[in-house]
N, C-alpha and C positions, 0 to 999 in steps of 0.2 A: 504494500500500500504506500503510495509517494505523501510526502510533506500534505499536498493540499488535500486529498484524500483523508487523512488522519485529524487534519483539520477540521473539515468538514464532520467526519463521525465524532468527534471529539464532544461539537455541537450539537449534533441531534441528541446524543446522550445526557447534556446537561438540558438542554431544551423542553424533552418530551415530559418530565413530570409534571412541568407547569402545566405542560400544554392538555395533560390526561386531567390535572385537578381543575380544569373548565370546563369537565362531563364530556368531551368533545367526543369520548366514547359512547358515549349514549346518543349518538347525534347519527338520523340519518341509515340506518342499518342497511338499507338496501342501497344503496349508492356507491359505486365502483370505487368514486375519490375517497369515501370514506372507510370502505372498505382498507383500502391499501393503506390507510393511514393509521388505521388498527393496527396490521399487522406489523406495521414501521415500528408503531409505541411498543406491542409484544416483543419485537425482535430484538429492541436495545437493552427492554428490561431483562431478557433474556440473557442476550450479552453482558450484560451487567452482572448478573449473578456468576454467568462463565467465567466473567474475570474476576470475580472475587475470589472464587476458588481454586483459582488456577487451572481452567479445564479449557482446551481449545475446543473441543466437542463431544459428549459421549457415544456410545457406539449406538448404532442403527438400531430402532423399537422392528419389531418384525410387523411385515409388508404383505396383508393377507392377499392386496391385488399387485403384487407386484411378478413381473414377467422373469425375475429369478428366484429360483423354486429356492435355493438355500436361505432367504429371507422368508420366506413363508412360516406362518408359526408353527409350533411341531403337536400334533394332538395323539401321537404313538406314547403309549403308557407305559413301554419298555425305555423310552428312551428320555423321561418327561421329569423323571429325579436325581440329577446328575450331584446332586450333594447330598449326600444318605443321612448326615449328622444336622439334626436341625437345632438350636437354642436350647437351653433344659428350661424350662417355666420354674421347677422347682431345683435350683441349685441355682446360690446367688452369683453375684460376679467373684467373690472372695472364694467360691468354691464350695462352700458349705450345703449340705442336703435342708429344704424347708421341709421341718417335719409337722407345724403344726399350724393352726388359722392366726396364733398368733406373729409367729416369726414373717407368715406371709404380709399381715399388713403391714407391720412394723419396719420390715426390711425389704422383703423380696417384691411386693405392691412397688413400692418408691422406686426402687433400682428400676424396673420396668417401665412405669413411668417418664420418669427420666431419660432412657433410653430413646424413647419415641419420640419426646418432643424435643432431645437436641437433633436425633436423625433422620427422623422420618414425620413427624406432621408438624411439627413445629413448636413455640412459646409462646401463649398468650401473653401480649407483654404488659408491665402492671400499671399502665397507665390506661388502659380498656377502659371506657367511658361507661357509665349509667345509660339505662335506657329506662326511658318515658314511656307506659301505653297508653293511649286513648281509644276510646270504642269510636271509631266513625260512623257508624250504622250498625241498627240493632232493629230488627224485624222479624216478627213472627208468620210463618209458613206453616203448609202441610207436608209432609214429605210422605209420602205414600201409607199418608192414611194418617201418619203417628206427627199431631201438632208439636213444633219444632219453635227454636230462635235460634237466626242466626247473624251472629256476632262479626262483625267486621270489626279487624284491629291498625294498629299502628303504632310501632315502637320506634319512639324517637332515639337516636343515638346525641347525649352531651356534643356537642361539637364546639363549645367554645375556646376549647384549645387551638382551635384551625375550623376557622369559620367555612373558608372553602369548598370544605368538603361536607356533603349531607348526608345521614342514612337514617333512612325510613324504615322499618322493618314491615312485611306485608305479612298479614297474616287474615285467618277468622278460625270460630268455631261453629260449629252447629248440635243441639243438643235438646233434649226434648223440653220441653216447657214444661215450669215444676221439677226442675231437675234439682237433686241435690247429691251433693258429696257425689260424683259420678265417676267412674273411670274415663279418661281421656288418653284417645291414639292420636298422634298426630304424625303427618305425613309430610316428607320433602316433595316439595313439587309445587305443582299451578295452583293458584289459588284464585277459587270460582267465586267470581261476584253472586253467586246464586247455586251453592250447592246440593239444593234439593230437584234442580233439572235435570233431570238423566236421560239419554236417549238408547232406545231398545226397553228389551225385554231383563235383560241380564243386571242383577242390583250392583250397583255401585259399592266401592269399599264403606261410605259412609253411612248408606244405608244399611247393610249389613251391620255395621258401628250403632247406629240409633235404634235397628230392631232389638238389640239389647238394651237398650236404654243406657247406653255410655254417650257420651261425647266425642265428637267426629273434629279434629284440628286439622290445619294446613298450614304451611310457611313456607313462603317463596326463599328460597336459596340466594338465590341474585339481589334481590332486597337486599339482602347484606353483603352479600361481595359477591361480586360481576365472573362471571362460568369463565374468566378469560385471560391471557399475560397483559393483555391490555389494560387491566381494569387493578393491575394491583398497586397502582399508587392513588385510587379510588377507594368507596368503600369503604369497611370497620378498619381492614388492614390500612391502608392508604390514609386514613384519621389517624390511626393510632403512628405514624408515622410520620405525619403531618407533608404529605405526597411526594415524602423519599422512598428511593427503594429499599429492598426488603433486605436484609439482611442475613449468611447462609442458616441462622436459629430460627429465624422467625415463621411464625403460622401461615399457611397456605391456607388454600378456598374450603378445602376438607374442617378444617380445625374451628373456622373458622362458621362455617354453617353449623358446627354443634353447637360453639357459643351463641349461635341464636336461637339455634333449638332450647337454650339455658335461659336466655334471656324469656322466652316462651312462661316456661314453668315457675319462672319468678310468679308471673303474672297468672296465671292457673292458681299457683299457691295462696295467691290474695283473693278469692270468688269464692263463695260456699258452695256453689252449683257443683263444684269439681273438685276430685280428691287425687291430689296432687302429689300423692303416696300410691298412686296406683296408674301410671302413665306410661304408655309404650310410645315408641318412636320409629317408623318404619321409612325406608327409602326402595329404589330400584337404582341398579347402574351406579353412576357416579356418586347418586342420593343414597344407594345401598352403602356404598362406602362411608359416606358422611355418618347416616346411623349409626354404624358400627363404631368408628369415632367418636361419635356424640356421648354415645353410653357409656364407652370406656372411661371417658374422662366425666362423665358426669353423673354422680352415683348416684341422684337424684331420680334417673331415668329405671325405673320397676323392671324391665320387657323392652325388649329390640325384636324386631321382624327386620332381619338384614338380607336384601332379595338379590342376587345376580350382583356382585356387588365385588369381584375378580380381585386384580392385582390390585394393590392398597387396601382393599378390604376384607375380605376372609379368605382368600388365596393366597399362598405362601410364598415370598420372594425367592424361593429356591426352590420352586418348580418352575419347568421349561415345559411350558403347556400354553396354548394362546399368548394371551398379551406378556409382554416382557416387560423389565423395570428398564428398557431401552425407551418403549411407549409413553411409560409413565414421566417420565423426567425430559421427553423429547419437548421442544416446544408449544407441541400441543397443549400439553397435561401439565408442564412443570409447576403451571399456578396451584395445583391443589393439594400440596405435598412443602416440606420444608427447602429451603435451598442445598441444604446436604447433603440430601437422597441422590443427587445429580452426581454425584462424586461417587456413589458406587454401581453407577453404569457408564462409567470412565474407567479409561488404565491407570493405573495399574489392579484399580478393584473389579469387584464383584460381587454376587449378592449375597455369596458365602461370608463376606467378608459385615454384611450389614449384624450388627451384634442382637439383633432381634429380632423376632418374624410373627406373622400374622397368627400362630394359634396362640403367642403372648399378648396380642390386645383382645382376642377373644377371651382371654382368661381373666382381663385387667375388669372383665363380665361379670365375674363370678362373685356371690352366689347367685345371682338377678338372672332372669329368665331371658335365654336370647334365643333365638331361634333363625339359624342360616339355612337360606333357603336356594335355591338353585333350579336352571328349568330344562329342557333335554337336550340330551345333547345335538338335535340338529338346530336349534336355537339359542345355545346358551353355551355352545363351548371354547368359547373365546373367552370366557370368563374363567374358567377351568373347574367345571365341576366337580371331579375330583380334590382336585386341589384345598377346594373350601371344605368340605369333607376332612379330609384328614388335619387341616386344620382344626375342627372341631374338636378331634379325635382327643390331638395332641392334647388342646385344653382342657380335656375331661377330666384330667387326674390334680387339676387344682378346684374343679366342682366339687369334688370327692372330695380333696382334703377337708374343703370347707362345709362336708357332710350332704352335697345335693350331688343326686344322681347324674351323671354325662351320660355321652352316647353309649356307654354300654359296649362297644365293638368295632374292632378297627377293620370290620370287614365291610366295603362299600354297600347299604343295602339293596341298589336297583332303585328304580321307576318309580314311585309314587308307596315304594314302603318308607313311611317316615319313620324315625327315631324320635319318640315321641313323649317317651314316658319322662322324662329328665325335665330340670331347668335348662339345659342346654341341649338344644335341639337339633334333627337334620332331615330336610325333607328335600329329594328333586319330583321338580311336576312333571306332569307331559306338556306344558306349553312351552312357550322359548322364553324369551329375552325377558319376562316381566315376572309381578308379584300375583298375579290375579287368580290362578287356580291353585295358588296355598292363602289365600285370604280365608276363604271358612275355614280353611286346617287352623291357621295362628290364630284365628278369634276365639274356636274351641278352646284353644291349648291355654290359652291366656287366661280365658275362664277357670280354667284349671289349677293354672300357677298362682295367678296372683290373685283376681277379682275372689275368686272362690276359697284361696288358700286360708 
């Protein structure tokens, strides 16, 4: 790169935060110039974290459409666990065996924790701002049959520190009218100005929710931080930074959407209608992942329903099965993960080398009711079904220690036999990529666990 070259990048680097903390990413989504100019703000911030860490590029996520076949991902089960030894859950970093529920909070909890948030999802950092709710509208429906209200929210984020920046958190509930003390699920995803309109014959997840008489939640993801590398000197991160960049400890989108899922149950906790000791938190995809995160870290949360939800989420960085931690930390993905994960899908590392793995945040579960869900394999195997499975497996035997049942059996059950008797659960559907046909299975199960226990 010549003098004027270096120059020039030099500037768009010092440039683009300002230029992101004037929403300019919110501006225009369909539009080609602004498109490109997304990608411009991702790419520095990109680069920027590269050079923090000293990484000129990490290695290639694998290329499901790509015309050479050795980038393809590998779905061969002989060839899918190329690191046989995975983390011990129970034996701390000192070496010593956790023999009992006390040594585990006291020591072996902490250490775990730790681990995740300097490597892999990041620090909330402790200057995180208060959030405000306000009910914006409140209207009572019918929802098929059963009179309802439902709740529109809006969680202000403090921002007087760095006025520039706004965050609004979107949310609502829906819940039967005359409800009290009620169990609440709440779900990552869209959030419907109008969640009693369903279209077909097939009930909706919150219908299902309300035909028990619990309470049905929503919380838009992007509300608090934008799905994108664009968006990360926006947003809860982007405030608490005040629209510098992120730093290689600091929390991604992942960490990031639990804390709002927290900020949620603040607010749950202050309503008599809802019993805020009895709340699950479910996602799909990327939202699977954030669930599984949310809970980990927030022990507030009863019940996780974690659906399809792959590498970063209950699928273990040391299988070579679909996505790879090359995917994760590519440019695409980097936003929802901490900056340091990126450094072990670089040379000289590997994943063998990340000192933690996914059936250790399942565990960070324990005793709380989680339930990993997964859907067939000609739909869901890019996520690595197995993969999340034996993740489960692994984390069984800190359920156990702490006296609740796990899966019971490291032998994969097949199709639609769940593992079911446990706080910790495992069921694949026959559908593909989504949550929808283990929804009655986790509403049972939850009945089960919690609402009933």
């Amino acid at each position: 790169m010549n003098i004027v070259r270096k120059i020039q990048y030099a500037l768009l680097i010092a440039a683009i935060p300002a230029f992101a903390n004037a929403q300019f990413f919110m501006m225009g989504g369909g539009n080609r110039a602004n498109q490109d100019s997304l990608r411009q703000i991702a790419a520095a911030d990109y680069r920027n974290m590269l050079d923090q860490l000293g990484i000129q590029a990490p290695r290639e996520g694998r290329q499901p459409n790509s015309k050479d076949e050795s980038k393809h991902p590998n779905y061969d089960e002989l060839t899918a666990n190329p690191y046989p030894f995975y983390p011990e859950a129970l034996v701390t970093n000192s070496g010593k065996k956790v023999k009992n529920a006390s040594m585990w909070y006291k020591q072996r909890r902490p250490e775990i924790v730790q681990m995740f948030e300097d490597e892999v999802y990041g620090h909330i950092p402790e200057n995180v701002p208060s959030v405000t709710w306000t009910v914006t509208n409140e209207e009572k429906k019918d929802f098929k049959g059963t009179p309802v209200v439902v709740r529109t929210l809006r969680g202000t984020a403090d921002n007087s520190s760095y006025p520039a920046i706004k965050v609004e958190i979107q949310a609502n509930i829906v819940y039967p009218e005359n409800a009290k003390n009620v169990p609440v699920v709440i779900e990552f995803g869209f959030v419907q100005a109008d969640p009693t309109q369903t279209r077909g014959n097939q009930a909706s997840w919150q219908q299902m929710v309300i035909e028990r008489g619990w309470a049905a939640a929503s919380i838009n993801p992007s509300s608090i931080q934008a799905d994108a590398g664009s968006g990360l000197t926006n947003g809860i991160i982007g405030l608490c930074n005040k629209g510098g960049y992120r730093k290689p400890t600091d929390w991604g989108s992942l960490r990031a959407w639990g804390w709002g899922a927290s900020r949620l149950i603040d607010y749950i906790e202050g309503c008599s209608e809802f019993d805020a000791t009895k709340t699950a938190i479910e996602g799909v995809s990327r939202y699977g992942k954030a669930a599984l995160v949310a809970m980990a870290f927030e022990e507030r949360i009863a019940a996780g329903f974690i659906a399809s939800s792959g590498k970063s989420g209950a699928a273990g960085w040391r299988r070579d099965c679909g996505e790879s931690i090359g995917n994760i930390v590519s440019n695409e993905e980097y936003h929802w993960v901490a900056g340091n994960l990126i450094k072990y899908g670089a040379e000289p590392l590997c994943e063998n080398d990340i000192p933690v793995d996914q059936h250790e945040l399942i565990a960070l579960c324990a005793p709380r009711a989680c339930f990993i869900s997964t859907g067939s394999w000609a739909g869901d195997k890019w996520q690595d079904v197995v993969g999340s499975f034996i993740s489960a497996s692994k984390a069984s035997e800190v359920y156990e220690l702490l006296g609740e049942k796990g899966l019971g059996t490291e032998l994969f059950p097949g199709m639609d036999a769940g593992l079911m008797e446990g706080r910790l659960a495992y069921r694949q559907h026959h559908g593909g990529h989504e949550a929808g046909p283990n929804w009655p299975i986790f509403l049972d199960w939850f009945d089960r666990m919690v609402v009933n226990d």
